[in-house]
VOGU-3710 file (C-alpha; in Angstrom, 3 decimals, decimal comma):
1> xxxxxxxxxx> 0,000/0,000/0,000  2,955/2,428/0,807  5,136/3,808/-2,286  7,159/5,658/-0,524  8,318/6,850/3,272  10,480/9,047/4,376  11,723/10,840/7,290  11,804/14,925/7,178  11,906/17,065/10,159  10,581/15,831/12,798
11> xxxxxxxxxx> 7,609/13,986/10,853  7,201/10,671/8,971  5,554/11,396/5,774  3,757/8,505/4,066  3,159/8,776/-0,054  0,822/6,441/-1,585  0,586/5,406/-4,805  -2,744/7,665/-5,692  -0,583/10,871/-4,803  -1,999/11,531/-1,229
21> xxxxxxxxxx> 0,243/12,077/1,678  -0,076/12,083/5,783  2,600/13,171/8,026  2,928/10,698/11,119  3,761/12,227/14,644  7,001/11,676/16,419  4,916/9,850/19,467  2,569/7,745/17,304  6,406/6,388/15,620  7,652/5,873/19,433
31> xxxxxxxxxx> 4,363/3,585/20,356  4,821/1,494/17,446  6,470/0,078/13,822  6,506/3,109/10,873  4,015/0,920/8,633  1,909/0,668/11,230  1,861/3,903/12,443  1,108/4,989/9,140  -1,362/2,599/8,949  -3,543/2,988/11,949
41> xxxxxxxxxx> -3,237/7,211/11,157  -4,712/5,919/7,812  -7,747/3,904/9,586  -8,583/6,833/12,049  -8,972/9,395/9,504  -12,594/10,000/9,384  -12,303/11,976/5,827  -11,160/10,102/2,740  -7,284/11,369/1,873  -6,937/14,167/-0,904
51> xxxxxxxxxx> -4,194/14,727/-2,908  -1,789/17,470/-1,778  -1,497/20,239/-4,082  1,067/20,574/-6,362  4,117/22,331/-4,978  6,992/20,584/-6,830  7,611/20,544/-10,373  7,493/16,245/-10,505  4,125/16,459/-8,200  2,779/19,328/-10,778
61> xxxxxxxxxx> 3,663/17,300/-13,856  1,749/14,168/-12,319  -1,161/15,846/-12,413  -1,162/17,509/-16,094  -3,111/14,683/-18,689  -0,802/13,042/-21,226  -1,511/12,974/-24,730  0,239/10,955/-27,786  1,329/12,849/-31,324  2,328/10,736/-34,429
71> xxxxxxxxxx> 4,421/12,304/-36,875  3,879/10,076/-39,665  6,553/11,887/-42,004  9,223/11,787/-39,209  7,711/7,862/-38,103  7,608/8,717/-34,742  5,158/9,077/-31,756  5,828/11,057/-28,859  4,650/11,225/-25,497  3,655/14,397/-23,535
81> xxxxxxxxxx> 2,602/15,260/-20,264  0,806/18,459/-20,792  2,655/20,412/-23,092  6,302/18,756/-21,731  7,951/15,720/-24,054  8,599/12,458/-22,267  9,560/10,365/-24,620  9,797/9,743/-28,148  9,364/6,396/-30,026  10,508/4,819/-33,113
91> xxxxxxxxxx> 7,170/3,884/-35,346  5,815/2,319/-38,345  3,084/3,229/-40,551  0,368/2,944/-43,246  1,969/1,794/-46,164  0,327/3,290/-49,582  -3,373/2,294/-50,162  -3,247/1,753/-46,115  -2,184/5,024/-44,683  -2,564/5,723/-41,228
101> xxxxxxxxxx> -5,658/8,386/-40,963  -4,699/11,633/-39,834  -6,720/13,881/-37,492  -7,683/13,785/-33,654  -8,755/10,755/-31,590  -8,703/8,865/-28,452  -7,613/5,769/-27,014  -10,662/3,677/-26,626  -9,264/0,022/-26,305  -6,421/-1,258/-23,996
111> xxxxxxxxxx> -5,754/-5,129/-24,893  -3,044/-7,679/-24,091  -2,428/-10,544/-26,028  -4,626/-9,374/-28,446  -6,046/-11,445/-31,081  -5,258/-10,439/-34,992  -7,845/-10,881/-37,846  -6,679/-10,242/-41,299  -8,858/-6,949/-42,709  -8,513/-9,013/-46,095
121> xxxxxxxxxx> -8,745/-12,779/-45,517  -10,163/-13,165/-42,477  -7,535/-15,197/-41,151  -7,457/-15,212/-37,579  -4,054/-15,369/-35,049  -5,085/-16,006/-31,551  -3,389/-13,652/-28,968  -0,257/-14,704/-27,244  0,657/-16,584/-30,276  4,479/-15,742/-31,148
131> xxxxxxxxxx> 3,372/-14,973/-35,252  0,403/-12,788/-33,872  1,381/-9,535/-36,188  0,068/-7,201/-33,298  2,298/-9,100/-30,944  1,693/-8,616/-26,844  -0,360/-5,331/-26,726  -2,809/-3,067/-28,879  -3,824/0,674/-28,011  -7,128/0,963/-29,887
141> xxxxxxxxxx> -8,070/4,458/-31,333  -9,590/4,489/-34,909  -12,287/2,450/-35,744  -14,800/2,972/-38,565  -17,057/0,586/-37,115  -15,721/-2,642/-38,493  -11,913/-2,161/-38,767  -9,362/-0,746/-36,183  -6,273/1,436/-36,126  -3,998/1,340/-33,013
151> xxxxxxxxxx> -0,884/1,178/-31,181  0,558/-2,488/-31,456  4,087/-4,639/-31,230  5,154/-6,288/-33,769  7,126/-9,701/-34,557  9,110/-8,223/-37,723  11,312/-5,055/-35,550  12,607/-4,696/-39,092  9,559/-2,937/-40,332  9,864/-0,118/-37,302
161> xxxxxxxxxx> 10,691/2,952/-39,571  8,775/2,458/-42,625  5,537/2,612/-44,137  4,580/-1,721/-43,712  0,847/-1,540/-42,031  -2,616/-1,884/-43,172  -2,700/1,764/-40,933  -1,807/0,841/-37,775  1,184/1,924/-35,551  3,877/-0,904/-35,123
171> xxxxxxxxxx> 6,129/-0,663/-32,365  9,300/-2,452/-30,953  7,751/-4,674/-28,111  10,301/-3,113/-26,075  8,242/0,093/-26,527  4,795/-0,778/-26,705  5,068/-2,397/-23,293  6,251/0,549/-21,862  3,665/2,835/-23,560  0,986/0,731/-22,634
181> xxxxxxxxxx> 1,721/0,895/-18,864  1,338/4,417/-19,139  -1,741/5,394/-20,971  -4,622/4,943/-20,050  -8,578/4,629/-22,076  -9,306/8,311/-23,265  -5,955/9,232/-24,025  -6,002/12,017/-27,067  -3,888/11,171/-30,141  -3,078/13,396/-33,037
191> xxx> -2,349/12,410/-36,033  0,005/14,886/-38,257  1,814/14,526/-41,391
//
């Protein structure tokens, strides 16, 4: 339950993983164990915790929404947390007759292991299956009702850099694991030359 404690002053301050923070006395640590100090402090609070405002530039930044930009020409999405870049990836895309759409969307599917049907054949790869073209994860966020456009792995690194899809947005699995762990449904993606 704890991500992080630390001592400062004269107070034990207790950071969970949702952001909030309580401050322990010196006398409630003297009765008993840090953990549960912090823990029984937790119990007899009689109002759910808030999150502290933000006072330090990493706290501030946790709180801004992250969005996703493709540069199709450049074959690259990058990662921002409000209007500051976190990271940049390496990307396929659309290949001619197939190109990616551009314009503004949102995430609206978070799969793993996801299961790949050809858009042409039908042919189906079950999820988890090492030849599964969308290898171990797929970020969902064009659809036209039938077919689908998203973030994915891929089993051919090769192709990371070119134009190879039927409009989707390969990844090294490397990267798509990491990207996945970090946004969530709703999360706006642009689309640019």
């Amino acid at each position: 339950m704890l991500k992080l404690v630390v001592r400062q002053a004269q107070w034990l301050i207790a950071v969970f993983p949702i952001g909030a923070c309580i401050a322990v006395t010196p006398s409630a640590l003297a009765q008993t164990t840090p953990t549960s100090a912090v823990e029984s402090t937790v119990e007899s609070l009689a109002e759910p915790l808030t999150t502290q405002s933000a006072t330090t530039p990493s706290t501030k930044a946790a709180t801004l929404p992250i969005r996703l930009e493709i540069q199709l020409k450049q074959r690259r999405v990058t990662l921002y947390q409000g209007e500051t870049k976190v990271k940049s990836y390496p990307i396929a895309v659309g290949r001619p007759g197939w190109e990616t759409p551009k314009g503004s969307y949102k995430v609206q599917q978070r799969i793993e292991k996801p299961t790949w049907v050809h858009p042409l054949t039908g042919e189906v790869v079950k999820g988890g299956d090492p030849e599964n073209p969308l290898g171990k994860y797929w970020l969902g966020f064009w659809t036209d009702g039938k077919n689908w456009i998203g973030f994915h792995g891929t089993p051919t690194p090769k192709s990371v850099g070119t134009a190879a899809s039927h409009g989707c947005i390969r990844m090294y699995n490397k990267d798509i694991s990491e990207l996945f762990a970090k946004i969530p449904i709703g999360t706006e993606v642009t689309v640019r030359d």
